[in-house]
N, C-alpha and C positions, 0 to 999 in steps of 0.2 A: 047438402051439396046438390046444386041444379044439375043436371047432365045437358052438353051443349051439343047437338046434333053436329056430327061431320058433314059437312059440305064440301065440293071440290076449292071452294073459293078459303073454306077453313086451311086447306094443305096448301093453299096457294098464301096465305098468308103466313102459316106454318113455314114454310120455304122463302121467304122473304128477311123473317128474324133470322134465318139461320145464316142467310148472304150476309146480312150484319157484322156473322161470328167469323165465318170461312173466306167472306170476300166473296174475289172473281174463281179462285177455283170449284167454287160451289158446284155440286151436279145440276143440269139443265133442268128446270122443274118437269117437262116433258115426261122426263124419265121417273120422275116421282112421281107423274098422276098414272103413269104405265105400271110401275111397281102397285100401286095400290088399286088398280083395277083386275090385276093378276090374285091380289090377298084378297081383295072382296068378292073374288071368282069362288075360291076355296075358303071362305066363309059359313060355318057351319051354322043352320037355322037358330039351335041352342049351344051355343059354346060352353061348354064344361072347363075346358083347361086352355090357358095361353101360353104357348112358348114364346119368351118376351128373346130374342136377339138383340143382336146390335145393330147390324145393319146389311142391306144387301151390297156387291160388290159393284166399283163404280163402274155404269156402262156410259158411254159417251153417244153424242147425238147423233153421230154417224151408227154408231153399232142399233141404236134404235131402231133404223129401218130396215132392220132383217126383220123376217118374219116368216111364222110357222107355217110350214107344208100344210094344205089342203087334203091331208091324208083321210081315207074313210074311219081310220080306227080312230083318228081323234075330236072327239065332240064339235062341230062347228059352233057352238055357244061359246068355246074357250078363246080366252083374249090370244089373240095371233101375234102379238107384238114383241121385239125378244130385247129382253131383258136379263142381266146376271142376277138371278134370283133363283131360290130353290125351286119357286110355284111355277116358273115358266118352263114347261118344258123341252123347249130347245135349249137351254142351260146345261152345257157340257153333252149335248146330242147334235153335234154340226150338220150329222146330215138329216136331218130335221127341218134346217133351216132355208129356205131361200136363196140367202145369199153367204158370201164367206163373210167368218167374222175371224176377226186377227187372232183372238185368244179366245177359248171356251173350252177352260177345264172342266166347270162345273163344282160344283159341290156336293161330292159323297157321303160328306160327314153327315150333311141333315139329311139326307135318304137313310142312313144310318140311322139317326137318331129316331127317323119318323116310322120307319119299322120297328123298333124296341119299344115306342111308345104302345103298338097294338100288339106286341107280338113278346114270346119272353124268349131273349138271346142268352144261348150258353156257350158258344163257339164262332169266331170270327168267318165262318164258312155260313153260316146264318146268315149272309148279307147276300148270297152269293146271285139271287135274284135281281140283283140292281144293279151289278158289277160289268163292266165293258167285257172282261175276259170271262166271264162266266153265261153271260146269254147275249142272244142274237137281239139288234135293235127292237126289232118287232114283237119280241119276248119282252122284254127290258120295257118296254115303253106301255106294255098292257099291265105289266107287274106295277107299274110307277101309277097310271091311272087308278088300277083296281087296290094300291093303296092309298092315294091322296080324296078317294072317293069313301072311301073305309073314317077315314079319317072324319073328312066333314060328316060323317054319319052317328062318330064316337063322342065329336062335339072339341076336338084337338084342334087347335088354329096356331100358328104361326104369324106372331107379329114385331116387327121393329122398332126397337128404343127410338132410331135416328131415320127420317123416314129418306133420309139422304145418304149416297156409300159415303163409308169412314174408311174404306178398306180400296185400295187400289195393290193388285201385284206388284211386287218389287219397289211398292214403296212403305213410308211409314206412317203409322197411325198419329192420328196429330197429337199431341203433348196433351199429359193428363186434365190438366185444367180446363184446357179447350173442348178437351175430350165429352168432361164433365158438364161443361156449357151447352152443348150441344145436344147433350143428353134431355139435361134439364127441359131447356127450349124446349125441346120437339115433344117432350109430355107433356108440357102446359098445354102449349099451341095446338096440340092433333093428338096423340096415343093417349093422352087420357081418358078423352071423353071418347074414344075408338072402344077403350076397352068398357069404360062404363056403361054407354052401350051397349058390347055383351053382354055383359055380366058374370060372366066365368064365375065355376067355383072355387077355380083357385089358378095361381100364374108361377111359371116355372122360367126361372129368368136362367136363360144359356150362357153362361160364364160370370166369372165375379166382376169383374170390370162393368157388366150394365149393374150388378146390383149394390156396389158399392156407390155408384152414380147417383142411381135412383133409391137408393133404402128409405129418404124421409119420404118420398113420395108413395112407396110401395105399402109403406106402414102408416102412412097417412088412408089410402084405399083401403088398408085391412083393417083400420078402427073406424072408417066411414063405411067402409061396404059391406065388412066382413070378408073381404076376398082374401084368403090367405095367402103366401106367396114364400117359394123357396128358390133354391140356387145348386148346381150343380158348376163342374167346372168346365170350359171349352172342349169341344167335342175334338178340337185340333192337340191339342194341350199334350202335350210331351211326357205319356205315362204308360205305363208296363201295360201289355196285353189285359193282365188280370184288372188291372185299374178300368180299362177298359170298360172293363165287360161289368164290371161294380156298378159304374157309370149307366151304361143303359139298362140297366136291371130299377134303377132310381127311374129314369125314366119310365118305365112300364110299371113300377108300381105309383108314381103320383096321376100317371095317366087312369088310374084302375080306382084311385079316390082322391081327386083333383085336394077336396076339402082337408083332406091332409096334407098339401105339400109341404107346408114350415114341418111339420114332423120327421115327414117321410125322409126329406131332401138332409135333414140335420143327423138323421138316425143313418142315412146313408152314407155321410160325409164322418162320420165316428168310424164308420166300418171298413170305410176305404181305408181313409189314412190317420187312422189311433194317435201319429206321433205328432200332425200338423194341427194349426190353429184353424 
C-alpha cells in the first residue's frame, strides 16, 4: 500500500466529495482547514496511539472569526482561530475569546478522556483540575496546556473519522447510511493516509458508531500495517458512574500499550458489561 502525503489541496478535495453527500449544508471548508491546523498543532513527532472520533462540533463561518486572546501564558505558535474542537482552546473557555460566540459549552468529555489516557482515574473528583467549578480560568487553562503538551510528548493524538461536524446542538445526526458514507469518504480521501503517515502503534476508535463504520477499513490497516485497533463506547453514553470509570481505566491502559488495543479494549468491554454483545 503507497502512503499518499496530506496536502491542504488533498482536504480540499476531501471536502468537496463530502458536499456531494451532505449538499449545501456542508460545513464551510474554512472551518476544516482551521480544525486541522488546530490537530496538526498537537501532533505528536511519534504518534504511538490515535484516538479515532467522529467529528468535531459544527462551527459556522461567522463563529470562525473569533479568536484567542493574546494572553502571555499561551504559546503564541498556537493556532488562534476558534473552532468547536477539543484542541482549540477557547472551546467552552468564552473569556478566552475575542469576541462573543452564541454557544460555547465546550467538550469536557474529551478533557476527561485525555486525562485518563495519562493518568489512572479512580474517582470522578479526579477531573476536578479541568472542571469550571473547581479551578479558576488561569489554573484550568495551565492544567489544559501542561496536559495536551504531556500528551504530544506520550505520542497520544486525537483524530477525526469526518473531518467535517456531524454533530450540531439540538439537532440530529444524519441517518445511519449517510452517516456511514461520510465516514467512508473522508477515510479514503484524507484520515487514511493522515494516519498512515503516523504510523501509530495502535488506534482507539471513540464510540461504536465510527467503528462499526470503519471496521473493513480499520482491519484492512491492521493486516496492512499491523496497526491494531480497538473500540470503547461514547464518552457521553448514558452509563452508571462505575461504567464510567471501567471506561477510562480502558483508556489509560491501551494508552500504556497502544499495541495492544484489540486486547486490551475487548478484555475491557467483558468486564464492563459481561451481559452485552
Amino acid at each position: 500500500m503507497n502512503v499518499t502525503v496530506t496536502t491542504p489541496d488533498s482536504l480540499g478535495h476531501c471536502h468537496a466529495v463530502l458536499a456531494g453527500l451532505l449538499g449545501s449544508e456542508i460545513e464551510p471548508l474554512s472551518v476544516a482547514r482551521e480544525v486541522d491546523e488546530h490537530r496538526q498543532y498537537w501532533r505528536p513527532k511519534n504518534p504511538k496511539l490515535v484516538l479515532l472520533a467522529e467529528s468535531h462540533v459544527r462551527t459556522t463561518e461567522a463563529e470562525l472569526q473569533g479568536t484567542i486572546k493574546a494572553l502571555d501564558s499561551i504559546p503564541k505558535s498556537i493556532p488562534r482561530s476558534f473552532v468547536k474542537f477539543v484542541y482549540c482552546l477557547g472551546y467552552g473557555e468564552s473569556e478566552l475569546l475575542s469576541g462573543p460566540v452564541k454557544s460555547n459549552p465546550g467538550t469536557v468529555h474529551f478533557w476527561k478522556i485525555f486525562h485518563s489516557c495519562l493518568n489512572s482515574v479512580n474517582q470522578k473528583e479526579d477531573f476536578a483540575s479541568l472542571l469550571k467549578a473547581r479551578t479558576s480560568l488561569p489554573e484550568r487553562l495551565d492544567n489544559k496546556l501542561r496536559l495536551l503538551e504531556r500528551m504530544k510528548v506520550e505520542g497520544i493524538w486525537l483524530v477525526d473519522a469526518s473531518i467535517v461536524a456531524l454533530y450540531q446542538r439540538g439537532s440530529p445526526k444524519p441517518r445511519t447510511t449517510l452517516y456511514n458514507q461520510v465516514l467512508k469518504s473522508s477515510w479514503k480521501e484524507y484520515v487514511c493516509s493522515l494516519i498512515e503517515e503516523a504510523r501509530p502503534d495502535g488506534i482507539l476508535c471513540v464510540g461504536f458508531a465510527v467503528a462499526r463504520a470503519l471496521k473493513t477499513e480499520l482491519d484492512k490497516l491492521r493486516s496492512e500495517r499491523g496497526i491494531k485497533w480497538g473500540v470503547v463506547k461514547q464518552p457521553n453514553a448514558r452509563l452508571s458512574s462505575t461504567e464510567h470509570l471501567c471506561i477510562f481505566d480502558a483508556y489509560h491502559r491501551v494508552s500504556n500499550k497502544p499495541k495492544h488495543a484489540r486486547a486490551l479494549s475487548k478484555k475491557w468491554f467483558r468486564q464492563c458489561f459481561p451481559t452485552k454483545e
